[in-house]
C-alpha positions as a Markdown table, in Angstrom:
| # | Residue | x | y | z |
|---|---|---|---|---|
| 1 | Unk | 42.6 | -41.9 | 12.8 |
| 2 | Unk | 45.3 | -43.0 | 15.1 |
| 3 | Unk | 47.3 | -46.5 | 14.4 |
| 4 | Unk | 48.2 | -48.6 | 17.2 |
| 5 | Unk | 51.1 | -51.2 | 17.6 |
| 6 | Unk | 49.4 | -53.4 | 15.6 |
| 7 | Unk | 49.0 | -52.4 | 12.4 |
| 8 | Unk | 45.0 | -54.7 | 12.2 |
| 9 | Unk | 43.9 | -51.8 | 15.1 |
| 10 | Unk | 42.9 | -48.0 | 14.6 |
| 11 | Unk | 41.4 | -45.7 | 17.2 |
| 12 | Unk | 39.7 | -42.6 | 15.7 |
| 13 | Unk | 37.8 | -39.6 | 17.8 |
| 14 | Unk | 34.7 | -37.8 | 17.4 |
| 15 | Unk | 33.3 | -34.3 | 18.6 |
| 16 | Unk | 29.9 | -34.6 | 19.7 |
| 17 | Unk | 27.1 | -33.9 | 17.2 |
| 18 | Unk | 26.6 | -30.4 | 18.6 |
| 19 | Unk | 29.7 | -29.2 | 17.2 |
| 20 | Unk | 28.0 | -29.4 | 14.1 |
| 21 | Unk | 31.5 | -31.9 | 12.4 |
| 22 | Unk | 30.5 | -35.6 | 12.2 |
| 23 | Unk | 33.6 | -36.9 | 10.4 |
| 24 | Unk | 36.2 | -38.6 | 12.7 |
| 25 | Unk | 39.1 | -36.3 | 13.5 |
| 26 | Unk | 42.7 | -36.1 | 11.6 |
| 27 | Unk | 45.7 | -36.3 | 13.1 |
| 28 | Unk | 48.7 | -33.8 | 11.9 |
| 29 | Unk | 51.4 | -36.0 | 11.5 |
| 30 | Unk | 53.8 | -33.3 | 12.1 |
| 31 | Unk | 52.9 | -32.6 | 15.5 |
| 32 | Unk | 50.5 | -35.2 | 16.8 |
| 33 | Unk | 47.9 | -32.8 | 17.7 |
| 34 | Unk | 43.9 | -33.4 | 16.7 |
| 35 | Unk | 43.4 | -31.4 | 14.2 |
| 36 | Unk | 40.1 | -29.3 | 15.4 |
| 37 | Unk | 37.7 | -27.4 | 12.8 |
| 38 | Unk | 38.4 | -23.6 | 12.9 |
| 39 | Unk | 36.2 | -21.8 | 15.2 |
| 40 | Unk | 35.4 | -24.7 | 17.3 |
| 41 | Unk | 36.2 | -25.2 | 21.0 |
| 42 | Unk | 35.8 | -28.9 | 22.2 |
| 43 | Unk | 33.4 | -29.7 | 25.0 |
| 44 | Unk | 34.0 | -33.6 | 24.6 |
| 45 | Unk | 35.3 | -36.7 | 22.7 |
| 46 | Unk | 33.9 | -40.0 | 21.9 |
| 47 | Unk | 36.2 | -42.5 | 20.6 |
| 48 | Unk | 36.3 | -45.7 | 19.1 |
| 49 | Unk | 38.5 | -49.0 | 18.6 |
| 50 | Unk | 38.3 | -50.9 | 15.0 |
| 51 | Unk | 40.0 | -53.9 | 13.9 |
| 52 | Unk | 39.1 | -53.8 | 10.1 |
| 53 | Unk | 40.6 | -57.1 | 9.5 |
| 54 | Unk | 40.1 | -60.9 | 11.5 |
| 55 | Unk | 42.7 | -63.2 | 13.4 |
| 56 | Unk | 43.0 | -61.0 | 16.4 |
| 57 | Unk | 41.6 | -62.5 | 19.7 |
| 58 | Unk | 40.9 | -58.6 | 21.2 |
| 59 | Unk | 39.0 | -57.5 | 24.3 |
| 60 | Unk | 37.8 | -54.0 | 24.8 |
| 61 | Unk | 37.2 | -52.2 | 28.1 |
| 62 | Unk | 36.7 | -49.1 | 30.0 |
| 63 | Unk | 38.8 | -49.3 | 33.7 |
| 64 | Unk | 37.1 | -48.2 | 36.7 |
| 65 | Unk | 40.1 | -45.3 | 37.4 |
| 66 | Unk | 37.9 | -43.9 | 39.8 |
| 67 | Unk | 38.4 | -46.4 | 42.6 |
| 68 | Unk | 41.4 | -47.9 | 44.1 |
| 69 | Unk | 41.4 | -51.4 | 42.5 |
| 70 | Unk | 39.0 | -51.1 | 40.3 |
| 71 | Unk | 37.9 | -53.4 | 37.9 |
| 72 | Unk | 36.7 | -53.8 | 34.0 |
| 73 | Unk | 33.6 | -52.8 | 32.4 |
| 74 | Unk | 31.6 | -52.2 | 29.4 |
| 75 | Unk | 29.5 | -49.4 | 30.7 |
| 76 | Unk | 28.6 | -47.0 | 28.1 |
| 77 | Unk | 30.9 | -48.6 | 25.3 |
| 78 | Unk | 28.3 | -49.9 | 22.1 |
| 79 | Unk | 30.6 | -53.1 | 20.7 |
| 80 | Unk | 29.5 | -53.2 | 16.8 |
| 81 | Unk | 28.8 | -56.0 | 14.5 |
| 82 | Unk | 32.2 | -55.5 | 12.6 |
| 83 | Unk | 35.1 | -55.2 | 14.8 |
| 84 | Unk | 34.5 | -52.0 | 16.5 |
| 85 | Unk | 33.9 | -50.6 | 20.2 |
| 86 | Unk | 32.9 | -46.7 | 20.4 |
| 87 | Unk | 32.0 | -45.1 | 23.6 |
| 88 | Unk | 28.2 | -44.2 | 24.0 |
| 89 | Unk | 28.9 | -41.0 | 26.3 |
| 90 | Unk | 31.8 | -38.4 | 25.5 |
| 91 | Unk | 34.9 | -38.2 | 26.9 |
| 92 | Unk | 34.8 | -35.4 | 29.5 |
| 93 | Unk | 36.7 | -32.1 | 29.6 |
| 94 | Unk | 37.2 | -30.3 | 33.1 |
| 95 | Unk | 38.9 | -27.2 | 34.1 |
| 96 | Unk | 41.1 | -26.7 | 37.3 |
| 97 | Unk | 40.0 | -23.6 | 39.0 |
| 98 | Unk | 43.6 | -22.4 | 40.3 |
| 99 | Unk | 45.3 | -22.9 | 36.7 |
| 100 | Unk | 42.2 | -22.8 | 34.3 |
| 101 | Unk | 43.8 | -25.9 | 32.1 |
| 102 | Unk | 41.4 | -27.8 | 31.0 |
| 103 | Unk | 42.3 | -32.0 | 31.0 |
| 104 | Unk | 40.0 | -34.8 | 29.8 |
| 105 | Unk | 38.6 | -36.7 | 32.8 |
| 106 | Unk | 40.3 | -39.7 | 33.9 |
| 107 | Unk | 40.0 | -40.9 | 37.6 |
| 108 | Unk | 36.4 | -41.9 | 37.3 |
| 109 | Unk | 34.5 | -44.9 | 35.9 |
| 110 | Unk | 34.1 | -43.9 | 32.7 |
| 111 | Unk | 37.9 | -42.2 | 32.2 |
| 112 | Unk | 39.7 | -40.5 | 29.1 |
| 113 | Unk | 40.7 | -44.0 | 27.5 |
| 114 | Unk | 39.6 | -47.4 | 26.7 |
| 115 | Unk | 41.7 | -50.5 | 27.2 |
| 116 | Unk | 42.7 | -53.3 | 24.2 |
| 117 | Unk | 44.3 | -56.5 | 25.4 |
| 118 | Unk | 45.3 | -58.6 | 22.4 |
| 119 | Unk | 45.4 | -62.3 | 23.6 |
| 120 | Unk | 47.9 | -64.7 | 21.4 |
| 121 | Unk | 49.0 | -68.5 | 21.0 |
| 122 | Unk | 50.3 | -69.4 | 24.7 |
| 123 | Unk | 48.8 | -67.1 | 26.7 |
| 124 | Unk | 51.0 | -64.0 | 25.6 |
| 125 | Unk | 49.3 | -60.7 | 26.1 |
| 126 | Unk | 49.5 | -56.8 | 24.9 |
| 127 | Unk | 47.7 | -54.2 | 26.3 |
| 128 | Unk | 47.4 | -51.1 | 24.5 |
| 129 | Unk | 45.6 | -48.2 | 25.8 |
| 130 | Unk | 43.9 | -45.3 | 23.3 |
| 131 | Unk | 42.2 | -42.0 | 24.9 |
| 132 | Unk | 42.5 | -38.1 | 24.3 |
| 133 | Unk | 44.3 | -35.9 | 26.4 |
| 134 | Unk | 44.5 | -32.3 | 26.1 |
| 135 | Unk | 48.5 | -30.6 | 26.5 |
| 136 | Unk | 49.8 | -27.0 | 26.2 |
| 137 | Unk | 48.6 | -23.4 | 27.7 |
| 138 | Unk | 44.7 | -22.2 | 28.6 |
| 139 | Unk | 45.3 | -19.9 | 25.9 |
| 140 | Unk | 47.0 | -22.7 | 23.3 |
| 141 | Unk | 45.5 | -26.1 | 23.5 |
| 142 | Unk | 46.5 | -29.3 | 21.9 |
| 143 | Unk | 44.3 | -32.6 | 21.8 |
| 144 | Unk | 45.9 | -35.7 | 21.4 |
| 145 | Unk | 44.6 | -39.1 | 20.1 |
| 146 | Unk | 47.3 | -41.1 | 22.2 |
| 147 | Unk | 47.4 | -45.0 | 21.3 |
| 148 | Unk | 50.3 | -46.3 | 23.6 |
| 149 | Unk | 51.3 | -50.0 | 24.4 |
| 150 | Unk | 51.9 | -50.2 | 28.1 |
| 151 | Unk | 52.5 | -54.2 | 29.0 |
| 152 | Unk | 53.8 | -57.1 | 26.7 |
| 153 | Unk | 54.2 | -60.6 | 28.2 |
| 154 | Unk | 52.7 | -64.4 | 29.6 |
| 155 | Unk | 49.5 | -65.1 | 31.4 |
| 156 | Unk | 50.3 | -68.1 | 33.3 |
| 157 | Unk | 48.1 | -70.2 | 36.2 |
| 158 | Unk | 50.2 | -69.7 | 39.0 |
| 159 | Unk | 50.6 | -73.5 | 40.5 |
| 160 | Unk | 51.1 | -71.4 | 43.8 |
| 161 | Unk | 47.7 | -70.2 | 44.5 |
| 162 | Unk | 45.9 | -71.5 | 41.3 |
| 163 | Unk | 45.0 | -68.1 | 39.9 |
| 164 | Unk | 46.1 | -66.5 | 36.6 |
| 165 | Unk | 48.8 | -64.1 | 36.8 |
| 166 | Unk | 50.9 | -61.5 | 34.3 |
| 167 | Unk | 54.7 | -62.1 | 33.6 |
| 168 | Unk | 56.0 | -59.6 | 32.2 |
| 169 | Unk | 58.7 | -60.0 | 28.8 |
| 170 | Unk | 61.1 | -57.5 | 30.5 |
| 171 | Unk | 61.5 | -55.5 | 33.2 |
| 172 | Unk | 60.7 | -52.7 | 31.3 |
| 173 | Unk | 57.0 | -53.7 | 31.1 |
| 174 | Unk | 56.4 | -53.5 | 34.9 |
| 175 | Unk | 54.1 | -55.3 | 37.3 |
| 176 | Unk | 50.7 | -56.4 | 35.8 |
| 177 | Unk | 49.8 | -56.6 | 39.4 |
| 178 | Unk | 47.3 | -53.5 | 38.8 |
| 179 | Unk | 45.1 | -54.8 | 36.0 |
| 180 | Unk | 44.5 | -58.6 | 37.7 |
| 181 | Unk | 40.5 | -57.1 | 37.8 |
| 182 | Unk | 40.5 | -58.2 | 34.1 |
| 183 | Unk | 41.0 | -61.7 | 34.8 |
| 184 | Unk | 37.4 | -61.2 | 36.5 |
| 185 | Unk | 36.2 | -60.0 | 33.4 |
| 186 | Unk | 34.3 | -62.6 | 31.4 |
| 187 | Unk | 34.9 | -61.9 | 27.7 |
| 188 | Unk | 38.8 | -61.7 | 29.1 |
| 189 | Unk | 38.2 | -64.8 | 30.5 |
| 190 | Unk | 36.6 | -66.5 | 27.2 |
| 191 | Unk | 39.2 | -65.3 | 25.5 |
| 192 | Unk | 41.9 | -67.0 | 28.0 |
| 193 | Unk | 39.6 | -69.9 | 27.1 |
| 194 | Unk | 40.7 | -70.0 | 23.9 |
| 195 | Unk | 44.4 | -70.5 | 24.0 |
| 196 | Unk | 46.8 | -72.8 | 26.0 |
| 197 | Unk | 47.9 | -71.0 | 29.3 |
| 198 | Unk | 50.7 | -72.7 | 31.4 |
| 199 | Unk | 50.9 | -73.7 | 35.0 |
| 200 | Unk | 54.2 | -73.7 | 36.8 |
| 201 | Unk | 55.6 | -71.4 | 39.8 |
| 202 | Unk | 56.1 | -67.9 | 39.5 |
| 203 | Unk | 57.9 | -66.1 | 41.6 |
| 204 | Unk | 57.5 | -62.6 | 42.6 |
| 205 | Unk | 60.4 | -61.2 | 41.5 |
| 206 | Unk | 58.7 | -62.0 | 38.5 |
| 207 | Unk | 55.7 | -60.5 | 38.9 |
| 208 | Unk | 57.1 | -57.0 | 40.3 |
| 209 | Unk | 60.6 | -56.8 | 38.7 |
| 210 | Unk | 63.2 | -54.5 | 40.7 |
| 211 | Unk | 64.1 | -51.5 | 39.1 |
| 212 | Unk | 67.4 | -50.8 | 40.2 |
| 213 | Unk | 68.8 | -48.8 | 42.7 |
| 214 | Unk | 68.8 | -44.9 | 41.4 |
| 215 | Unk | 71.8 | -42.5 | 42.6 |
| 216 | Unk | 71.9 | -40.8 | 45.1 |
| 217 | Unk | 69.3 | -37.9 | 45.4 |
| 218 | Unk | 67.3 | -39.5 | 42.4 |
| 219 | Unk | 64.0 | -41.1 | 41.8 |
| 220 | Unk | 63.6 | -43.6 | 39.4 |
| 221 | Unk | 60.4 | -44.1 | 37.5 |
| 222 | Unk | 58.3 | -46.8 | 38.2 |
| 223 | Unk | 55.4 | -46.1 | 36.1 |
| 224 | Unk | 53.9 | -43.0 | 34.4 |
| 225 | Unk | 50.4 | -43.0 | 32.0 |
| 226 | Unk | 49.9 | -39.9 | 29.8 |
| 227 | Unk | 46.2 | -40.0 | 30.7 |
| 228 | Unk | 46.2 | -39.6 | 34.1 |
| 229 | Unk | 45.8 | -36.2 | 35.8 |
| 230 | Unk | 46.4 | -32.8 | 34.1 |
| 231 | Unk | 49.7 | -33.7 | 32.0 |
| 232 | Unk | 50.4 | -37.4 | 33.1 |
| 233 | Unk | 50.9 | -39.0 | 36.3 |
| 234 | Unk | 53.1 | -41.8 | 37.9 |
| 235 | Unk | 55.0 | -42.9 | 40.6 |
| 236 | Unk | 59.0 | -42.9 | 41.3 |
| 237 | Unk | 60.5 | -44.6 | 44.0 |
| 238 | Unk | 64.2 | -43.8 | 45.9 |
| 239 | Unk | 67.2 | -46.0 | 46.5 |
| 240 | Unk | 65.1 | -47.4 | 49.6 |
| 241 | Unk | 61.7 | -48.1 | 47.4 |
| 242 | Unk | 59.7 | -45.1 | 48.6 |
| 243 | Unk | 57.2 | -44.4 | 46.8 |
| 244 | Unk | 56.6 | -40.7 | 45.3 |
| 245 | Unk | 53.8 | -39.1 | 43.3 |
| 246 | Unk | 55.3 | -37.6 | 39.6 |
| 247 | Unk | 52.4 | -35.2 | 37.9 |
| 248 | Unk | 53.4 | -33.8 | 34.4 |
| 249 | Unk | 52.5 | -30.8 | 34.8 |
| 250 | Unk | 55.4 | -30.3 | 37.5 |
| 251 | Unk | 57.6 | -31.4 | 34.8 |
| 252 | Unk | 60.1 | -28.2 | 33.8 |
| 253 | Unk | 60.6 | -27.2 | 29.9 |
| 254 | Unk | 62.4 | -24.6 | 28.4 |
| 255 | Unk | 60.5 | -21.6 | 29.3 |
| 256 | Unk | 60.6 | -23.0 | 33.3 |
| 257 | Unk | 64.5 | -23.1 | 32.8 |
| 258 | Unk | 64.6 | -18.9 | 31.6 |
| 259 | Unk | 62.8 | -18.4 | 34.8 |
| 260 | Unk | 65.5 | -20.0 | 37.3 |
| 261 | Unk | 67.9 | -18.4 | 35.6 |
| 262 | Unk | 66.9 | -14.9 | 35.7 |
| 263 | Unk | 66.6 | -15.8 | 39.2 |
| 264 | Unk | 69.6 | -17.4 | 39.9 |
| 265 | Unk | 68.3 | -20.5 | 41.1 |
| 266 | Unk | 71.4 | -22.8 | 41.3 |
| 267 | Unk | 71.1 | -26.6 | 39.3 |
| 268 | Unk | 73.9 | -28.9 | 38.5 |
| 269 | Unk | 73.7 | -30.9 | 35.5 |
| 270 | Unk | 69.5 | -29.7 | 34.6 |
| 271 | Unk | 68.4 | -31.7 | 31.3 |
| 272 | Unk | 64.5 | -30.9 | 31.0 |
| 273 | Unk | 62.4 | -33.7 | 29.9 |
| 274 | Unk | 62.1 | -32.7 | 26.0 |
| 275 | Unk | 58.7 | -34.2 | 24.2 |
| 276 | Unk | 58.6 | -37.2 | 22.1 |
| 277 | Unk | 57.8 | -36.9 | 18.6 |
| 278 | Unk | 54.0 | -36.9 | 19.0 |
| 279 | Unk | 54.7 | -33.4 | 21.8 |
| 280 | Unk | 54.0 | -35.6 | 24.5 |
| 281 | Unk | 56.3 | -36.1 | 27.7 |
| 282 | Unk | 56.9 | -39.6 | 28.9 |
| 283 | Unk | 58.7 | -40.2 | 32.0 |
| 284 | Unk | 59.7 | -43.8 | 30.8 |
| 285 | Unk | 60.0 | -46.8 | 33.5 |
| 286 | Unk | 63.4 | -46.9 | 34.6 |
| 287 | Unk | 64.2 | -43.1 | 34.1 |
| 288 | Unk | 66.1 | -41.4 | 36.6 |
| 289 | Unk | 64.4 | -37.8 | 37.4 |
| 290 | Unk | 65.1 | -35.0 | 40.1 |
| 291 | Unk | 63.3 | -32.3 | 41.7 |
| 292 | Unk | 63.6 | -28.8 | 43.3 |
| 293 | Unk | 61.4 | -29.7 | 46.1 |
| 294 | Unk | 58.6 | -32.3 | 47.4 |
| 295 | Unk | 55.3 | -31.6 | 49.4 |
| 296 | Unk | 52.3 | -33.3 | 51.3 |
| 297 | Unk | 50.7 | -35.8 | 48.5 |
| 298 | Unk | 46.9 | -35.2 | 47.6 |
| 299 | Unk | 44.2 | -36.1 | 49.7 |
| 300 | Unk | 46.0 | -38.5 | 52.5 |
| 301 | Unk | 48.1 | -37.7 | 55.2 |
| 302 | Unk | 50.0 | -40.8 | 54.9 |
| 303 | Unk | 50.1 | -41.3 | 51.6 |
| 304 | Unk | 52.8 | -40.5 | 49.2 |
| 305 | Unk | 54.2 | -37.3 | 48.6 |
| 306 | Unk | 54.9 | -35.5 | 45.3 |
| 307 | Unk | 57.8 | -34.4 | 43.6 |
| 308 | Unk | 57.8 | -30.3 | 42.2 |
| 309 | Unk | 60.1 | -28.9 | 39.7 |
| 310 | Unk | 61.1 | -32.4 | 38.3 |
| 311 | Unk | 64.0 | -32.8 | 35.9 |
| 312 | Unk | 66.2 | -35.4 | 34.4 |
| 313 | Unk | 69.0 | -36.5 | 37.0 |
């Protein structure tokens, strides 16, 4: 079992009934990791969102990762009589066939992760998101049951155009821009329904706040999720608002370091990226981050390119 940031939510994990262990998952509080039943490799995770207690207006949802834009769903997610949403299928584990790491899937209908958005008094919104992910070596795997809080802020009615829109707190939360497919969402909308949401202007530097210009031959983070790709994913943008691809598994630690130096690779000032408590690495909104290189992105020509070797600037 894995709290969220409200203390009323849990998120718990489940092996499929193949592996022969029914009871949800512990965490080890000492390093975050699932703890896994000895001799026991998993194929898959199902997972499931409880509010034990009442007075929280919740909606539950799986993202459609898979397609730019996409919108909410309840596709293979059972919603239970007493406060609880647990995924019908498991969680899927693939393995790239140049590194042989194995992830948890994630750009695809039914991703790694299922999405809470707490709706309270005026509109004011938090969205949480809890999936597995799987971190370390081939040879040393760790699965984590990650419960992070990625947006805090307003939904207003934009007097504008007449639609709903997110505001965020601070800065630091970021553009909602990327999650409007929930206000098609019905029991989103139902629960809008239920509180008092405010029509006035917005402006957009409201709803995409600048970030600051970074130094010079920096990126500064824009976003990053832990659940996307093999080790995270994001994008950074330069002084000029370019936009770059950041993947955490180009992201150098320790051992990464030993290497350049045995070969005398020459870096000013390098500061790896060092875990947070829970052993994952978060390349926070607003961080500044360089690289030793940068390369054609994934699949389009045109599209952005990635960042390789990235360190803090």
């Amino acid at each position: 079992m894995a709290e969220t940031a409200f203390p009323e939510i849990y998120a718990y994990t489940f092996l499929p009934k193949s592996s022969g262990h029914t009871e949800p998952l512990e965490v080890n509080e000492a390093t975050g990791a699932l703890v896994i039943p000895e001799g026991i490799k998993p194929t898959g995770f199902f997972l499931q969102v409880e509010i034990p207690g009442h007075g929280l207006d919740v909606t539950v949802a799986r993202k459609d990762v898979g397609t730019n834009g996409g919108g909410y769903h309840m596709q293979q997610i059972h919603e239970g009589t007493r406060n609880t949403w647990r995924t019908t299928s498991p969680i899927e584990i693939f393995k790239d066939s140049g590194s042989g790491e194995r992830y948890t899937r994630w750009h695809h209908n039914f991703s790694n992760r299922l999405d809470i958005f707490v709706v309270q008094k005026g509109g004011e919104i938090h969205l949480l998101q809890a999936g597995v992910v799987i971190r370390g070596s081939r040879d040393m795997e760790t699965y984590h049951l990650l419960c992070e809080r990625l947006w805090h802020g307003q939904v207003v009615r934009n007097q504008r155009s007449g639609l709903y829109v997110g505001v965020p707190y601070d800065p630091a939360w970021g553009s909602f821009v990327s999650r409007n497919g929930i206000f098609n969402f019905e029991p989103f909308r139902r629960a809008l329904g239920r509180v008092a949401i405010t029509p006035r202007v917005v402006s957009a530097d409201e709803l995409e706040p600048w970030l600051g210009t970074p130094a010079e031959g920096c990126y500064r983070m824009d976003w990053f999720l832990p659940f996307g790709g093999r080790r995270g994913q994001g994008i950074a943008r330069t002084a000029d608002g370019t936009a770059v691809w950041v993947v955490g598994n180009e992201v150098l630690n320790q051992h990464d370091l030993d290497d350049l130096a045995a070969k005398k690779v020459p870096i000013q000032n390098f500061r790896i990226v060092q875990p947070e408590a829970d052993g994952i690495v978060r390349l926070r909104r607003g961080m500044d981050i360089r690289s030793l290189g940068i390369r054609s992105g994934f699949s389009k020509k045109d599209g952005p390119k990635y960042l390789q070797g990235i360190y803090l600037a």
